[in-house]
LOLOZA-846244 format. One record per residue (C-alpha): x, y, z. Coordinates in steps of 0.1 Angstrom, whole numbers, padded with zeros to 4 digits. Layout:
% residues N
{u:X | v:Y | w:Z}
...
This chain:
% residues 177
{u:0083 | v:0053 | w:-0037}
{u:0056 | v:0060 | w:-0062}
{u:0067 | v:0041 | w:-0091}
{u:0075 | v:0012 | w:-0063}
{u:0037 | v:0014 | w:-0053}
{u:0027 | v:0015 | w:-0088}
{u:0050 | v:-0014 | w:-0097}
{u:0030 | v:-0033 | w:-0065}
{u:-0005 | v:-0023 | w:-0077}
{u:-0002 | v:-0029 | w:-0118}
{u:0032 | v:-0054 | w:-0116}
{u:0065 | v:-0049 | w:-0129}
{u:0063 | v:-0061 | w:-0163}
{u:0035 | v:-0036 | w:-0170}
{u:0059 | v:-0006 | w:-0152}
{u:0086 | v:-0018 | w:-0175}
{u:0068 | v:-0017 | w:-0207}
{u:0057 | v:0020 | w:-0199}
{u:0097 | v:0026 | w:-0194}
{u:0104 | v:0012 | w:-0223}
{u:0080 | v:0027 | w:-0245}
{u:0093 | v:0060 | w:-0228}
{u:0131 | v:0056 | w:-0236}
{u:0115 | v:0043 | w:-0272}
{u:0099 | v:0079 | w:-0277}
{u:0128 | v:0100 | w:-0262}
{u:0157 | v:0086 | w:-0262}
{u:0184 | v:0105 | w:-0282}
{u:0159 | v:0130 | w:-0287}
{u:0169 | v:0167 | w:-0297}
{u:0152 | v:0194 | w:-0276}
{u:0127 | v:0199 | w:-0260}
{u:0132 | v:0174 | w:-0233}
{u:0108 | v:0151 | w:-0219}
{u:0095 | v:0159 | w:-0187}
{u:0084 | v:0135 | w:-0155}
{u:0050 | v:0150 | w:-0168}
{u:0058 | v:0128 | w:-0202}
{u:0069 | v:0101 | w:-0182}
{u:0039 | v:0097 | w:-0160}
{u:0016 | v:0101 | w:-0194}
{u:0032 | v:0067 | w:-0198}
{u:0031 | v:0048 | w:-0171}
{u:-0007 | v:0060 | w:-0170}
{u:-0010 | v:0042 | w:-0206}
{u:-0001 | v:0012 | w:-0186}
{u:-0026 | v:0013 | w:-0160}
{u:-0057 | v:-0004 | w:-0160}
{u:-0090 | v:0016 | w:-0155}
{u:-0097 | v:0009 | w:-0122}
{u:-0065 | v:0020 | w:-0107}
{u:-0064 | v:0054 | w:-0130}
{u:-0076 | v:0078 | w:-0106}
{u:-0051 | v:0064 | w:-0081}
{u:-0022 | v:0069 | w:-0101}
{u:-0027 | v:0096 | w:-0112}
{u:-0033 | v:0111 | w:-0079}
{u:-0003 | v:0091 | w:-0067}
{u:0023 | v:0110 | w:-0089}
{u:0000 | v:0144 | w:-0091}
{u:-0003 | v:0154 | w:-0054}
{u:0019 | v:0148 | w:-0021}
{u:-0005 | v:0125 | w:-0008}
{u:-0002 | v:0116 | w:0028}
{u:-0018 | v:0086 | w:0049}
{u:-0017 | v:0072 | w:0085}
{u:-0033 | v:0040 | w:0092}
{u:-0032 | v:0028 | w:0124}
{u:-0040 | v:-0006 | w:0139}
{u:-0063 | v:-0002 | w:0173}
{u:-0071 | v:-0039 | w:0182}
{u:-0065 | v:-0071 | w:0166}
{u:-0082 | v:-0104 | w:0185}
{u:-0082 | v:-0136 | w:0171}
{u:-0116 | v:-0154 | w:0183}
{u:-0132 | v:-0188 | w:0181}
{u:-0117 | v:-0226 | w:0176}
{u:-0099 | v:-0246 | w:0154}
{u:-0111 | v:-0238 | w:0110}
{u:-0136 | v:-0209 | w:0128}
{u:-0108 | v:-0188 | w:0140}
{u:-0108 | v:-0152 | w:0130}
{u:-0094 | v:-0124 | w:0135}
{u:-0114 | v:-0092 | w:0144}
{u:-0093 | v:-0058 | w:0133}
{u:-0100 | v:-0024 | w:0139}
{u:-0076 | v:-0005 | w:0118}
{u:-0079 | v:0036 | w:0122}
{u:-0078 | v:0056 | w:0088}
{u:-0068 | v:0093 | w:0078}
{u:-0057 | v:0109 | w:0046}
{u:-0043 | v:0137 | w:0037}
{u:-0027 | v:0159 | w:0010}
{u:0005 | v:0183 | w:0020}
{u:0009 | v:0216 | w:-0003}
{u:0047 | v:0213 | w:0003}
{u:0049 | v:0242 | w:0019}
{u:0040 | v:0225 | w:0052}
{u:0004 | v:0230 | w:0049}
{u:-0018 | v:0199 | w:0051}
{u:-0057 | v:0193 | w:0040}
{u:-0075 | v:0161 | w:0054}
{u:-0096 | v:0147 | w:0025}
{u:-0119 | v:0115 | w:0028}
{u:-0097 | v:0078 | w:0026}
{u:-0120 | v:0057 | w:0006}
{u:-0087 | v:0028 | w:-0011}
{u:-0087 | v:-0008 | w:-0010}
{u:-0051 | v:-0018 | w:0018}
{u:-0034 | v:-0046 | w:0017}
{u:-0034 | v:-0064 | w:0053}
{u:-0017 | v:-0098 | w:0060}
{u:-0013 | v:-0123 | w:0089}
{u:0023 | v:-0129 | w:0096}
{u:0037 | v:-0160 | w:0108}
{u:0068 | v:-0160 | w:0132}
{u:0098 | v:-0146 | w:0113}
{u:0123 | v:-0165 | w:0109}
{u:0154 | v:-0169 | w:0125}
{u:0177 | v:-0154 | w:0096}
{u:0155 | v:-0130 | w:0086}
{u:0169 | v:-0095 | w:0086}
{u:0150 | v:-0073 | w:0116}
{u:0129 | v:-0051 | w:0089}
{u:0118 | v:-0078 | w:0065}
{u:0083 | v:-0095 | w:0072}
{u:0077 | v:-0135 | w:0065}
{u:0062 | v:-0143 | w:0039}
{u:0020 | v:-0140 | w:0051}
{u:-0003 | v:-0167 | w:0058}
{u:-0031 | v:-0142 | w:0045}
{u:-0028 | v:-0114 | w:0021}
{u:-0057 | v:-0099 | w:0007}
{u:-0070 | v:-0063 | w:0004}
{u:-0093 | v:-0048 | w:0022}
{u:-0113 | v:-0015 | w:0017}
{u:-0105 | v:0009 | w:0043}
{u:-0122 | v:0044 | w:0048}
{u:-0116 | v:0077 | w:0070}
{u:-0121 | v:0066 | w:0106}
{u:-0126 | v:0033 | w:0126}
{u:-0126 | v:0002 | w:0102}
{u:-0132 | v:-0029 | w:0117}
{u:-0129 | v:-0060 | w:0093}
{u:-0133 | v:-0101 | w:0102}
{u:-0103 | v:-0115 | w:0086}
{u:-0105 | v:-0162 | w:0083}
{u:-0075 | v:-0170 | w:0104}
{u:-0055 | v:-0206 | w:0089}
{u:-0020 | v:-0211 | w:0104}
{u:-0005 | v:-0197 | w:0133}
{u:-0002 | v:-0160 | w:0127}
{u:0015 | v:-0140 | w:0156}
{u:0010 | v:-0104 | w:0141}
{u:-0012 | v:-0084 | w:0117}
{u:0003 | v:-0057 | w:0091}
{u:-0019 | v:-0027 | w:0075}
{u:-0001 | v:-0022 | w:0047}
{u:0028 | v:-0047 | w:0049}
{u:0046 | v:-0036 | w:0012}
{u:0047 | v:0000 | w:0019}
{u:0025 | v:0009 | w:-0012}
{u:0013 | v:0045 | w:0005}
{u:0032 | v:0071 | w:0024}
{u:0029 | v:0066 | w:0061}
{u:0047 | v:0089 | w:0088}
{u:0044 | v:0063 | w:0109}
{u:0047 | v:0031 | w:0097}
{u:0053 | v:0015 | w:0133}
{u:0014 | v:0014 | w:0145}
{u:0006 | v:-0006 | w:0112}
{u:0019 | v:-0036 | w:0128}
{u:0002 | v:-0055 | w:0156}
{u:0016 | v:-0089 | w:0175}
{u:-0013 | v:-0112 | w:0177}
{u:0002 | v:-0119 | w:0212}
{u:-0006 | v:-0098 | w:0231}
């Protein structure tokens, strides 16, 4: 799940160079061994600054989240529409011993506007979104103003599974309710 949330945050051709460079260094190589220490060393190489602390934290510590959609209304007429969210926020770090610390959530979340699946669309894949964008979300009640275009009928916190959610259910909300 972590190098699929990498691969989502810094793209696939930057993931692959760093596996690349990695086999480059160690492949066929006499001991000692690499370790996924090593390996992370590179894929770190491969991330831009701005995303640095993330990953590392991502691959460093059993990082936890649970975002939660609370209300999503879609308000006005016609090119005015919007969407009013309030998306709850909590994250945490496990010791992996089944001890768990909340610290303070303060990441940028992908949310999206869906548009009615369709019809031969296996049951757990989403539509491709009339909105994507990400938003910054913080510990507790977030309430964001998203432009609605289209005919969305639900709202996803989240939608590409890029962080670890227990419960990835309640990041999903139909718009018609």
């Amino acid at each position: 799940m972590a190098i699929y949330a990498l691969r989502q945050t810094i793209g696939e051709d930057a993931v692959n160079r760093a596996l690349r460079n990695f086999l480059a260094r160690f492949a066929f190589q006499p001991p000692p061994f690499p370790t996924s220490r090593d390996l992370v060393d590179y894929f770190l190489a491969q991330t831009p600054a701005e995303h640095q602390a993330w990953a590392k934290e991502l691959f460093e510590k059993i990082t936890l989240h649970e975002l939660k959609v609370v209300e999503a209304t879609i308000e006005g007429e016609g090119e005015n529409r919007a969407l009013h969210l309030s998306v709850q926020a909590k994250k945490l770090y496990a010791d992996g011993k089944g001890g768990e610390n909340e610290t303070t959530m303060d990441e940028w979340v992908d949310i999206a506007l869906l548009p009615e699946p369709e019809k031969d669309l296996p049951e757990n894949v989403l539509p491709e979104p009339l909105h994507q964008q990400r938003y910054r979300l913080v510990t507790g009640t977030n309430t964001i103003k998203i432009p609605v275009t289209g005919n969305p009928v639900r709202v996803a916190v989240d939608p590409g599974f890029r962080l670890i959610d227990r419960n990835p259910d309640d990041n999903l909300k139909s718009l018609l309710d």
